[in-house]
Structure formats: C-alpha cells, structure tokens
C-alpha positions as CSV (number, residue, x, y, z in Angstrom):
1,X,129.6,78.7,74.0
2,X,133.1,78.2,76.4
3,X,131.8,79.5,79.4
4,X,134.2,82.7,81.8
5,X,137.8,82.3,81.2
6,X,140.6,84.2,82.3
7,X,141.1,86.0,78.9
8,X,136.8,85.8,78.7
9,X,136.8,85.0,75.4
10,X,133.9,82.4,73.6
11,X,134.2,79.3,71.0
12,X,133.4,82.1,67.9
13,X,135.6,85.1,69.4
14,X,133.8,87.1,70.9
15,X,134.7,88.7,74.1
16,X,132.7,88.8,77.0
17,X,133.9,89.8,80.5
18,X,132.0,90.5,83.8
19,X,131.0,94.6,84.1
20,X,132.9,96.9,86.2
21,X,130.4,99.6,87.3
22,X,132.9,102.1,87.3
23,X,134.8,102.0,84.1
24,X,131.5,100.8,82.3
25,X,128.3,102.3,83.3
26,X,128.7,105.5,80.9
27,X,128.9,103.4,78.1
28,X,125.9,100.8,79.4
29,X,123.7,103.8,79.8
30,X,124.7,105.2,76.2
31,X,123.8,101.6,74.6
32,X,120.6,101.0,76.7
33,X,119.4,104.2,75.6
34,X,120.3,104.1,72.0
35,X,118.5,100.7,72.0
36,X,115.5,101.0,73.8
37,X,114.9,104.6,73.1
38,X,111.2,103.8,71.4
39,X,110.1,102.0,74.4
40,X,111.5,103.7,77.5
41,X,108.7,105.8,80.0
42,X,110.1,108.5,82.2
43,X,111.1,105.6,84.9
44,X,113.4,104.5,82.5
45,X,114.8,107.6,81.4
46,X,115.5,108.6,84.5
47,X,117.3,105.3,85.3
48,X,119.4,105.6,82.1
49,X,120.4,109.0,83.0
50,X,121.8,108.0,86.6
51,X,123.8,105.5,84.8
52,X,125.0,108.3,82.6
53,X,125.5,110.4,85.6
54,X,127.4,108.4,88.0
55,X,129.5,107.8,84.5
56,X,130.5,111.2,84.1
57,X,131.4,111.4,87.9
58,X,133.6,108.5,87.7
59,X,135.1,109.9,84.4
60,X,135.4,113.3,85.0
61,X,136.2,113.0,88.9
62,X,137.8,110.1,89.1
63,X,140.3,110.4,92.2
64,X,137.2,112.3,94.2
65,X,135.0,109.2,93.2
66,X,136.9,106.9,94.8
67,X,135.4,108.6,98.4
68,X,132.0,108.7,97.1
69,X,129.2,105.6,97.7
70,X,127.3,105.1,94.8
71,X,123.6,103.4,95.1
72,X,124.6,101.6,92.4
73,X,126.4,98.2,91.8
74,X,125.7,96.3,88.1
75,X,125.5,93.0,87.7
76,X,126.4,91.1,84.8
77,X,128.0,90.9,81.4
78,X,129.4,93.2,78.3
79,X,130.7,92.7,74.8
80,X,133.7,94.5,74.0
81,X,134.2,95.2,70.5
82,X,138.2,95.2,68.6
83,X,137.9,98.7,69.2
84,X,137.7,98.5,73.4
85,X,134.1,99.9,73.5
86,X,131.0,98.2,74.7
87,X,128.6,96.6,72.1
88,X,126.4,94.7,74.1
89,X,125.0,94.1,77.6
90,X,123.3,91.7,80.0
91,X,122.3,92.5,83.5
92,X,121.1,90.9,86.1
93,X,119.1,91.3,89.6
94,X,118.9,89.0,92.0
95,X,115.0,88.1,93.1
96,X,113.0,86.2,95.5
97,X,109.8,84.5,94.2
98,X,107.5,82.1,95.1
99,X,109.9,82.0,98.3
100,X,112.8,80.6,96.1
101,X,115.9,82.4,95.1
102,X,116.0,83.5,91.5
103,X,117.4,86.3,88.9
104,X,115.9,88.9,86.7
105,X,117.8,89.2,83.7
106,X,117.1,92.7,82.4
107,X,119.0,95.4,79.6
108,X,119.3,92.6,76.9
109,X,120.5,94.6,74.3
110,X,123.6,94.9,71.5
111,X,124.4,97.7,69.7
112,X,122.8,98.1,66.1
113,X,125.8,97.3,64.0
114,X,127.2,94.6,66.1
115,X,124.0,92.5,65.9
116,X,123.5,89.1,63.9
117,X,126.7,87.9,65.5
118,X,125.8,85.8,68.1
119,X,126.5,88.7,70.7
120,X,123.2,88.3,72.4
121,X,123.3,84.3,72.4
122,X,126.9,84.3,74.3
123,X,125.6,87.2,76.4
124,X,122.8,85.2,78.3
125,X,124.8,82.3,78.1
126,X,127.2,83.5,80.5
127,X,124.2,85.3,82.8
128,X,122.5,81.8,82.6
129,X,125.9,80.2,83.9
130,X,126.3,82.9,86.6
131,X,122.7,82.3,88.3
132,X,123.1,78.8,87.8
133,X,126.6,79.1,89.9
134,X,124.8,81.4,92.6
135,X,122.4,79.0,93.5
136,X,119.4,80.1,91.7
137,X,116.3,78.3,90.9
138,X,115.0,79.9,88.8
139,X,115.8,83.2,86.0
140,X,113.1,85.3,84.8
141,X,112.8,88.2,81.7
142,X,110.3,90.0,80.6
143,X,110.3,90.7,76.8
144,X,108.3,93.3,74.2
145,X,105.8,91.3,72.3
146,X,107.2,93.9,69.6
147,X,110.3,93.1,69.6
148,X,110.1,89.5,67.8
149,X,114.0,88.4,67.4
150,X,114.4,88.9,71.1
151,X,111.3,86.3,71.6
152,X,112.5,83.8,69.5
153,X,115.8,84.3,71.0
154,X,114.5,83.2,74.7
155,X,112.8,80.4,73.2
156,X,115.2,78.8,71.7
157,X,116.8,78.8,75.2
158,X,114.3,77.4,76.6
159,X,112.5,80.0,78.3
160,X,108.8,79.3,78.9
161,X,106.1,81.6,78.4
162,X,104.2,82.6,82.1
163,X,101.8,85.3,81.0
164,X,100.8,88.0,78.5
165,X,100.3,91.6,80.4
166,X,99.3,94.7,78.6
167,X,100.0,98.1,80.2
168,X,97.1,100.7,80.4
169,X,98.1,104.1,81.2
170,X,95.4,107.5,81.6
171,X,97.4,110.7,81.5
172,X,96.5,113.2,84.1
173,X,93.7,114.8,82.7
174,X,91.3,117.3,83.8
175,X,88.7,115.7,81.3
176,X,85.7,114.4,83.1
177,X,83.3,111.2,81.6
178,X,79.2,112.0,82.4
179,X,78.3,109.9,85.7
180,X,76.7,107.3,83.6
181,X,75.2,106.3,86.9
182,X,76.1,102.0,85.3
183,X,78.6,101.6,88.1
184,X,78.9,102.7,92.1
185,X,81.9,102.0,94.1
186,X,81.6,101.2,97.7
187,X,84.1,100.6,100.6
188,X,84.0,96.7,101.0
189,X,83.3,95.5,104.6
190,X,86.0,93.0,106.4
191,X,84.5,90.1,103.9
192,X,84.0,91.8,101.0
193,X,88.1,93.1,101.1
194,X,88.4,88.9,101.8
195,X,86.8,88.5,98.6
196,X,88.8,90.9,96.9
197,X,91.9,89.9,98.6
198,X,91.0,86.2,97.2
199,X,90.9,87.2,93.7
200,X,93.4,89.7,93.9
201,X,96.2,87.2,93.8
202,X,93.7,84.8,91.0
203,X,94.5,88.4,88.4
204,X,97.7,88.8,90.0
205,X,99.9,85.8,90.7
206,X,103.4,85.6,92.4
207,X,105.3,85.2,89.1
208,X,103.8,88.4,88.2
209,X,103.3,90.2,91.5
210,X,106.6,90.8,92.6
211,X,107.6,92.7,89.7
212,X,105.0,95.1,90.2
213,X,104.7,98.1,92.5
214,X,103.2,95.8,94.9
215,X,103.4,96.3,98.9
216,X,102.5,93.2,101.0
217,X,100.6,95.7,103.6
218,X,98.5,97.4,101.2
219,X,95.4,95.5,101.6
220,X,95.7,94.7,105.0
221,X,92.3,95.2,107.2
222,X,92.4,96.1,110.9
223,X,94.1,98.9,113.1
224,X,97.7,96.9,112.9
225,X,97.8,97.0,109.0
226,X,96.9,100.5,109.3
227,X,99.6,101.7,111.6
228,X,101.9,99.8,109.2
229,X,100.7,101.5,106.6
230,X,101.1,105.2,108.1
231,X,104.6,104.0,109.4
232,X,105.8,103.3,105.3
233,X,103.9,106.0,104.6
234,X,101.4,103.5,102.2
235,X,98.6,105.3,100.4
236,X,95.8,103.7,99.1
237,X,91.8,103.3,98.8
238,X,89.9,100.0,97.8
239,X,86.6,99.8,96.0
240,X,83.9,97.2,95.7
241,X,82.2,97.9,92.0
242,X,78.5,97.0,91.3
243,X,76.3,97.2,88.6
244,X,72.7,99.0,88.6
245,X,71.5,95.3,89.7
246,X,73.6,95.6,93.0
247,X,75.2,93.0,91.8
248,X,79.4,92.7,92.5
249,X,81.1,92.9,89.5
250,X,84.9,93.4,90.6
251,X,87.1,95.2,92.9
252,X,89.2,98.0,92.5
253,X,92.2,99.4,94.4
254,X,94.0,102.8,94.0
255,X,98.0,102.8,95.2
256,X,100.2,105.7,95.5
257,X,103.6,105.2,93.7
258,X,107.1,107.0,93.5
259,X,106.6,106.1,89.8
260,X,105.2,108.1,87.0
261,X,102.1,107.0,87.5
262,X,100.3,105.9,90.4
263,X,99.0,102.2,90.5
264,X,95.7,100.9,90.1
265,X,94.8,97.1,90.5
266,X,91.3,96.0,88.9
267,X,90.6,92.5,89.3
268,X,86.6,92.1,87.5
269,X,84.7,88.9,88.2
270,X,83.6,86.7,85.7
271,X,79.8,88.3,85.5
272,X,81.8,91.8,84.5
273,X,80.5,93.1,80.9
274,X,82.4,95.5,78.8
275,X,79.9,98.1,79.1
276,X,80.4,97.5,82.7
277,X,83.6,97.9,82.7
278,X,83.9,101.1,80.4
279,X,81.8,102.5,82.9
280,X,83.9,101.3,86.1
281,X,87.3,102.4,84.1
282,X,85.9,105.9,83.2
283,X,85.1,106.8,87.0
284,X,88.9,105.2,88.4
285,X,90.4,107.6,85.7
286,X,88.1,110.4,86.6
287,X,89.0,109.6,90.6
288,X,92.4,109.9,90.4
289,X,93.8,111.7,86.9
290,X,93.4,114.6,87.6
291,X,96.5,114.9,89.8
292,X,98.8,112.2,88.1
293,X,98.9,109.4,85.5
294,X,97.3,106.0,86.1
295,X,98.1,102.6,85.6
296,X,97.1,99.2,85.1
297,X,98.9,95.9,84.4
298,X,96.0,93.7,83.1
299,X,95.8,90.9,81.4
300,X,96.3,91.1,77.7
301,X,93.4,90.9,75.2
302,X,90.9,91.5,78.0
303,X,88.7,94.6,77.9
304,X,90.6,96.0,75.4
305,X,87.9,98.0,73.8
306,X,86.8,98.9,77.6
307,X,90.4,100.7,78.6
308,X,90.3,102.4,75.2
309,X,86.9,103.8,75.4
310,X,87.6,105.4,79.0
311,X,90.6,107.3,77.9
312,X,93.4,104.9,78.6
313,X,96.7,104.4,75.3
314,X,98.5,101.1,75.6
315,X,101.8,101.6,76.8
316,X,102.9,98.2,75.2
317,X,102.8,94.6,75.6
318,X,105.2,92.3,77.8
319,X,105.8,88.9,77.7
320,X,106.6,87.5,80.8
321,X,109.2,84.3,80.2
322,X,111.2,82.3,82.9
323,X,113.4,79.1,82.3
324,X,114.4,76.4,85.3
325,X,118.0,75.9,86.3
C-alpha cells in the first residue's frame, strides 16, 4: 500500500482520504450501523445515533452549524467509492497506557458489497502510518471472536493477541435466588481492601483496565479517597466473599456507571469452586438488579457454567489485540 498522497489514492486504486467530521459523519454513522447492527448494546446505539444527529445538523443547518461546538471530532480514514459515498471506515482514538502514548483503532468496518477488495487492508494501513507518524508506541483493537475474517485480518498485520474477555450481563430483574446461605459478603478491613486491591490489578491488568469503566479513586481507603470520591460523585461498595468455612474466596466490588449497566468487578482466588461462585454471582445480581443491569468483564472460559446458572447471557466475546510501532 502507497501510503497519504495528495490525490489519496493506493497501489490497487482505491481511495482513501483523511475524514472530515462534517461532511462525513452522517454517512459513518449509517455504515457503522449497518455493519455492526447484530452486535451493538444501547451504548452503541446511542453513539451511532449522535453521529447520525450532528449529521443531519450539519446537513440540514449547515450555515447555523458553522456557530455551533460539536463534542465531537473523528479521527481517521474513509473509503470513497466511484460513486462519492463512503464504503469503509477506520477510526482512531488516541490513548495513554502503561504510561506510554498509544491509539485505539476502533469502527473497522466496509460496507457489505464493497468487501473482498482490499478496502479494510489499505484502511489500517494508513491508521497504522498515522500513529506511527504521531509518535505512538503502541496501537491497540479489540475484535469479536465472532467475527473471524476481521481476526485473521489483524494477524496477518501483525497484531498480537493480549487477552480473551467475555462480557456477562444480568438484566434488571426483580427475580430473587433462595439465600443459599454458601456465601457471606463482608466489608474488608484496611488489609483485606490491600488484598483485594493486590489482585485486583492480577484479574485486571493495564492493557485491559483502561478500556473499562475504571476510575483510579474507586478503591481508595481513608477519609481523602473518600472526599475524592464524593467530589466526582464516585459510587461504589466492596465486598470480601467467604465460604461456609470462613475461608476468603474472592473479592467483589459494585461501581456505579453512566452506562447501561452498572459495573461489577469480581476477582475470585484460586481456592474459589464453581458452586462457590454460583452462589457469590447469584447474591451480586440479587444486590444490585433490581434497579439496573449488571456487568462483568471476566476472563473468558472461566466460570462459565457459574455466570449462567445465576442468571447472567453472554453479551459476546472480545479479543483484545495490540501491535508495536
């Protein structure tokens, strides 16, 4: 692939060309919902229909646009088919992680009958040049396991696979388990939220933390992380969970989101058995469905019998990829 040009164009034709958010996002939001339309949650309907409505501002309104601030600037690349409209799309979002400057690449998609063309290859060839010529270290996607031909796409450039993560959801529900009396949840003490605190980022690491709804402050112990938690207006509740036996088998922390759902973070220890954790999963639901959804991000292939015994569907599988620069 011949990388930005004046005229944009690649080695096999194609034209690609840097977006412009205002004569663009209608028709990015129109692809990215006609291609991912199977796998988008309400976040992502709602994010695809601001693109589709600042669109129709700027189309329908376009002198009185020009005096309004959008929150939005894109990122990134389209194809333009020989008929002027966009067939494919690459954006990008710039990232800090393990306290080195990086991209997401995110909204991979081409339109059904342009693909098999090469569109998506040229696409992230030209998003891989940008970060490379903004001084990033590092690119990161995130990918379906379902969707196999994107996979293999990332892998043949040279992506590398970080982690398998499986999305849990319970739906707010009024539906109560029986107190199976298996688990109780206490409020650790100072070295007991250490412990958890310890682990926590063992389940959770960096390359997979800051893509979550995670707050640095949330776990915090002590008067100062509380004030900073009443100042951001941070809600959340922490749980030590042991067996009959006394004995600690995981932690468990509740977070209040903007999201869809609200966030929970389990982190089990080693000594955790599925029954164990059927139990422990059926009374976090039964804490906190009632009023909204729940979610985990866990691990894939772990407990899976456990989350589907207390009630929770599987929102899909992710595959989490990155690639040095």
């Amino acid at each position: 692939i011949r990388f930005p040009t004046k005229n944009m164009y690649t080695d096999s034709g194609l034209r690609i060309r840097k977006i412009k958010t205002r004569k663009d996002v209608l028709q990015i939001g129109e692809l990215i919902e006609n291609c991912f339309h199977p796998y988008l949650d309400p976040d992502g309907r709602r994010f695809v229909e601001h693109l589709q409505q600042i669109g129709k501002e700027y189309r329908d309104h376009p002198f009185f646009s020009l005096f309004r601030s959008f929150d939005l600037l894109l990122k990134g690349f389209v194809s333009i088919n020989p008929q002027g409209k966009i067939d494919g799309v690459v954006t990008l979002f710039p990232c800090n992680v393990e306290y080195s400057f990086g991209y997401l690449i995110a909204n991979v998609c081409v339109a059904p009958e342009s693909r098999h063309k090469g569109i998506a290859t040229a696409l992230m060839a030209f998003a891989l040049h940008y970060a490379e010529k903004h001084h990033a270290d590092t690119v990161y996607l995130q990918v379906r396991e379902e969707t196999p031909e994107a996979v293999r796409l990332y892998r043949k450039l040279n992506f590398t696979e970080d982690a398998r993560r499986t999305i849990w959801i319970r739906p707010k529900s009024d539906m109560q388990y029986p107190d199976e009396k298996v688990i109780t949840f206490t409020e650790p003490n100072e070295q007991e939220r250490t412990d958890f605190i310890h682990s926590f980022y063992k389940a959770y690491p960096e390359k997979i933390l800051w893509n979550l709804n995670y707050v640095s402050d949330i776990f915090g112990m002590g008067a100062l992380a509380k004030i900073k938690r009443h100042l951001r207006k941070l809600e959340s509740q922490f749980y030590q969970m042991q067996n009959a036996d006394h004995q600690t088998i995981g932690w468990a922390a509740w977070q209040k989101t903007n999201s869809f759902t609200d966030t929970l973070w389990l982190v089990p220890t080693e000594a955790c058995t599925g029954e164990e954790m059927t139990a422990a999963l059926r009374k976090l639901g039964d804490l906190y469905a009632d009023k909204k959804a729940v979610s985990i991000n866990f691990e894939k292939g772990r407990f899976t019998e456990a989350f589907e015994k207390a009630g929770f569907h599987k929102q899909g599988n992710s595959i989490w990829m990155s690639k040095k620069l």
